[in-house]
N, C-alpha and C positions, 0 to 999 in steps of 0.2 A: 520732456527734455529735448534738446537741437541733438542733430548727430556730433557735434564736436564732442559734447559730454558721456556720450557713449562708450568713450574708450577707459572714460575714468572709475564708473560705476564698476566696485567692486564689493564682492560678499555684502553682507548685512551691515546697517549703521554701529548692530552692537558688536562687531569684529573687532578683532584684531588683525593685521597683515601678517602673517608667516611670511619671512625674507629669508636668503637661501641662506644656510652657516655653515661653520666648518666645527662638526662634532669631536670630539677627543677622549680619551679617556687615557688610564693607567697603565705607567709604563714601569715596573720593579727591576732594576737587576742584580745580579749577586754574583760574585768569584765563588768559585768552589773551591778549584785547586790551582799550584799555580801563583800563588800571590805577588812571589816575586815578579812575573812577570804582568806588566800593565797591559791590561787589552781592554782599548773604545769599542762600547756597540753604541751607538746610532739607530734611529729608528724616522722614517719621513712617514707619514706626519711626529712628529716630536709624539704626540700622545692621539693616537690613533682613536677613530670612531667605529661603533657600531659595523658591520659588514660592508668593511672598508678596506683597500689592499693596502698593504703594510710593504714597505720594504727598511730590509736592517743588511747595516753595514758591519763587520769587524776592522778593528786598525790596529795595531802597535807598531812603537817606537823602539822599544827595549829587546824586540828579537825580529830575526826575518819572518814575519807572516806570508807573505808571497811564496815564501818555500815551503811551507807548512802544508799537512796533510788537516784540512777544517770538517769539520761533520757537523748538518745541522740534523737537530729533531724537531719533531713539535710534537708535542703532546707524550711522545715516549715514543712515536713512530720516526727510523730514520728518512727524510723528506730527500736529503742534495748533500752530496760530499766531492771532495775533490783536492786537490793541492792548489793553494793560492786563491781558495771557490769563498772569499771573502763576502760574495753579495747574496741575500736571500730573501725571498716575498711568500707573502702568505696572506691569506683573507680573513681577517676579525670576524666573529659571531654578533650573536644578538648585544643590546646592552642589557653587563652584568654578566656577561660569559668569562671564562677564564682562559687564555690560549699560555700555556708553558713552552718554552722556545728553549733548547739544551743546546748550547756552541761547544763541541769540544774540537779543541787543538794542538795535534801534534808536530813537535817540533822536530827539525832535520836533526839537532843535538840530543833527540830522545823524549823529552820531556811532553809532560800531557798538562793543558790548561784550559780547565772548562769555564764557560760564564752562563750563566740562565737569566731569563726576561720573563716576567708575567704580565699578559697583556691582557687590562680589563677595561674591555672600551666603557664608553660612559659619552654623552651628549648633550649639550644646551641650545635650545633653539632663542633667538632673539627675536623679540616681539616692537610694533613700536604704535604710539598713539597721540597723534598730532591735537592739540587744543586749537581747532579750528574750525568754524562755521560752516554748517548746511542745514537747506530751511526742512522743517520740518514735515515727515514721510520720505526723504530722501533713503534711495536705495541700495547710495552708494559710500566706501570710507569718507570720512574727511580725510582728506588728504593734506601731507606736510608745504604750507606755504612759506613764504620767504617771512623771514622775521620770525614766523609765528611758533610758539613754543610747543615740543615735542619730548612725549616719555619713551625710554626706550627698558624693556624690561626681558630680564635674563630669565627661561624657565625651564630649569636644568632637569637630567636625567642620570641620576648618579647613584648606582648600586655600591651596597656593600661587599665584604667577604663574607658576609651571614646571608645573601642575596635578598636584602631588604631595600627599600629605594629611600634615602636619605631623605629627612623635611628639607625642602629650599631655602629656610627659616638659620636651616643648622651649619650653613655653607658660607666660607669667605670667599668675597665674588673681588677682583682687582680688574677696573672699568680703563680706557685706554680711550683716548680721544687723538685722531690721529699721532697716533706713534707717541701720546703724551698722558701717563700712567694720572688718573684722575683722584691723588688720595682721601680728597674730602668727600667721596660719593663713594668711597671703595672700603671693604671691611665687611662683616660678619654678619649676614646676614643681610645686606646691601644688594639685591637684586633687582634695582630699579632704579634711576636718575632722570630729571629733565634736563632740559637745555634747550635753546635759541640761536639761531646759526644767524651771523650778523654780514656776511659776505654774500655776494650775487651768486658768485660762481663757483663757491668753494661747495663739495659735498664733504661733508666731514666721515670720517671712517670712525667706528665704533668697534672695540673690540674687548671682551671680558674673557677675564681665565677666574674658571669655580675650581676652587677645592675643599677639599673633608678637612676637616679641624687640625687632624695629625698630617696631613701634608698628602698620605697615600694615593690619595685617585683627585686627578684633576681631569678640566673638561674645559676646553675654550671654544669660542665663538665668535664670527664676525660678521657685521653689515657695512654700508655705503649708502647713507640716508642723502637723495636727495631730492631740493625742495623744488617748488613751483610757482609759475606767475600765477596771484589770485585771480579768479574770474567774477564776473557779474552778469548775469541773465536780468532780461526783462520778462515779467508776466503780466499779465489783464488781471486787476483787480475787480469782480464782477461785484455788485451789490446784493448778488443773491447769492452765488457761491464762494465767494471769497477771492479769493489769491487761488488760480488754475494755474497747476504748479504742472499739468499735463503738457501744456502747450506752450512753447515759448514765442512773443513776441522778437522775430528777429528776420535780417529777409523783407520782403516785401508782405507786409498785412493789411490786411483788410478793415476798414472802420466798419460797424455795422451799429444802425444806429447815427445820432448824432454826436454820441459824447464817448467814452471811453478813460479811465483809469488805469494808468501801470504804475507798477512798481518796481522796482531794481533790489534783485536779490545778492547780497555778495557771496561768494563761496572762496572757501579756504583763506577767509581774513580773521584774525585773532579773534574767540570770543569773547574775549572781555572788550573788545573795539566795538563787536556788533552793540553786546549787550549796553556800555557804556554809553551810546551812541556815540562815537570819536570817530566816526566814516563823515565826510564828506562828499554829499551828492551833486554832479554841477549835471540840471540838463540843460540840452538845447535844441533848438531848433530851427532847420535849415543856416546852421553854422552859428545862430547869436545862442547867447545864453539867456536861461528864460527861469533860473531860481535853481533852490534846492537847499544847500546849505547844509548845518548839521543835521540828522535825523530827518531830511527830504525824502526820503526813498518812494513816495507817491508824488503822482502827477495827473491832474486831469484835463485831456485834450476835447475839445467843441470843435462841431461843424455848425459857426453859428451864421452863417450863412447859408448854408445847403448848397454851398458849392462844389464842384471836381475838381481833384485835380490829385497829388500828392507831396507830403508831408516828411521832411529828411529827420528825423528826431535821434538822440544819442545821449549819452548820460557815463560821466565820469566818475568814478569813485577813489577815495582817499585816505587812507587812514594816516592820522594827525600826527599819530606818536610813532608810525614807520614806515617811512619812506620808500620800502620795498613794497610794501603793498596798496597795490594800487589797480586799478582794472578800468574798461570801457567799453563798452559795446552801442550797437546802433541798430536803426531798422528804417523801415520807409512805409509810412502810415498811409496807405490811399483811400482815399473816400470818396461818395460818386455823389451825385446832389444836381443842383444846379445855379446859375449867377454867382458872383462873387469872386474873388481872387486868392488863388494861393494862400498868399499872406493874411489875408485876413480869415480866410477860412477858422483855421485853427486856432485857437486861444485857449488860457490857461487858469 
């Protein structure tokens, strides 16, 4: 493989990308005492994750809280009290931990109003898997190209109150395509959707919220998938060892020998375009075009001459049915010999 490709090569072909998310789980809360008086808690993250900092807010409208004498707890230990001490952080456990959070508040008029939170994180990682082409023993993902269709799949982490880890089978997943709730790919058991992004420049954001049947513990998560211009490498087709997938033709190479075959490998073009053949190959050389067409992807260059000199060659690729993908690359064939010219040296 050239150094460009270098940076792409990632994990095993049988991977999957782990992309970073925003884990969440369960947030309860309850009035104890107090009823008549309304009091907001608040919590950032909305449904916090796994050993995550929390912070929760108290508010009302119905009496002065700022004058109030507030006491938090957590767990039955008192943590932070004060008059007006409305703001409070603390650090989530593992997931499936339980953190109990006790708000009591006294009021300048006497009165005592407690609210309680039970906080049971819970987490979804999002996964994704692009339908896209690399040749084979490739060491690297396929990666998400333009046009080319991609799965993105939710695979949650959500305990019970029995501290059992729920099937993913048994969870309502609600998918979100930038900022746009996806109902026909969302619902019960629905942890997993395609899609094809039809814009150059647009990354689309993806985001799901899982919950348990009864509503009680939810867990959301988000990515920003985006795609990429396809490529195409050249290789030397050898007639003894095949397609030397080690070495790429590209750069200044060397003829050795009088004849030599390559090929044009696409990567990250739709496979059903590979497969289909729907790529069209244009090469050329020294700027004319010299064939290819559908399913061209070989070419075999003669020094039938045995002449010196060198050879500009490049090869374009197409696929028919999307526009976005499309790639080209070049190289400079030199071969050493003697008599004859440039141009005729090389033939096809």
């Amino acid at each position: 493989m050239p150094n460009k490709f270098n940076k792409i090569i990632i994990f095993s072909l049988a991977l999957f990308l782990i992309f970073a998310f925003k884990a969440s789980g369960q947030v309860n809360t309850g009035a104890l005492n107090g009823a008549g008086d309304s009091v907001d808690v608040t919590t950032a993250p909305e449904f916090p994750g796994a050993n995550q900092d929390v912070s929760v807010r108290a508010e009302s409208f119905s009496f002065d809280i700022n004058s109030s004498e507030i006491i938090w707890a957590l767990d039955g230990i008192i943590k932070d009290k004060g008059i007006g001490k409305k703001d409070f952080s603390f650090k989530t456990g593992t997931v499936g931990s339980v953190s109990l959070l006790k708000i009591i508040i006294k009021t300048k008029e006497g009165k005592t109003i407690e609210k309680s939170l039970v906080v049971r994180p819970a987490g979804v990682d999002i996964l994704w898997q692009a339908d896209s082409y690399v040749p084979p023993f490739y060491k690297g993902k396929a990666l998400y190209g333009y046009q080319s269709l991609i799965t993105v799949i939710a695979l949650p982490n959500i305990i019970n109150s029995d501290g059992m880890k729920i099937n993913p089978d048994d969870l309502i997943y609600k998918w979100t395509k930038d900022s746009k709730v996806l109902g026909e790919v969302s619902g019960y058991g629905k942890n997993k959707f395609s899609f094809s992004a039809q814009i150059l420049s647009h990354s689309p954001e993806i985001e799901v919220e899982v919950s348990s049947s009864d509503k009680k513990i939810k867990a959301s998560g988000s990515i920003t998938l985006e795609a990429i211009e396809p490529k195409t490498v050249i290789y030397e087709d050898n007639p003894l060892y095949g397609i030397i997938y080690e070495k790429a033709v590209a750069g200044d190479f060397k003829l050795n020998g009088n004849e030599i075959t390559l090929t044009a490998t696409p990567y990250f073009f739709s496979n059903n375009a590979v497969d289909d053949k729907k790529i069209k190959y244009g090469w050329n050389m020294n700027g004319q075009n010299i064939g290819g067409g559908k399913g061209g992807r070989r070419i075999t260059f003669r020094n039938v001459d045995a002449a010196k000199g060198s050879t500009a060659i490049s090869v374009d690729l197409q696929n028919e049915e999307s526009d976005l993908q499309s790639a080209r690359t070049d190289a400079m064939l030199n071969y050493d010999g003697s008599g004859g010219s440039a141009q005729k040296a090389v033939s096809f």
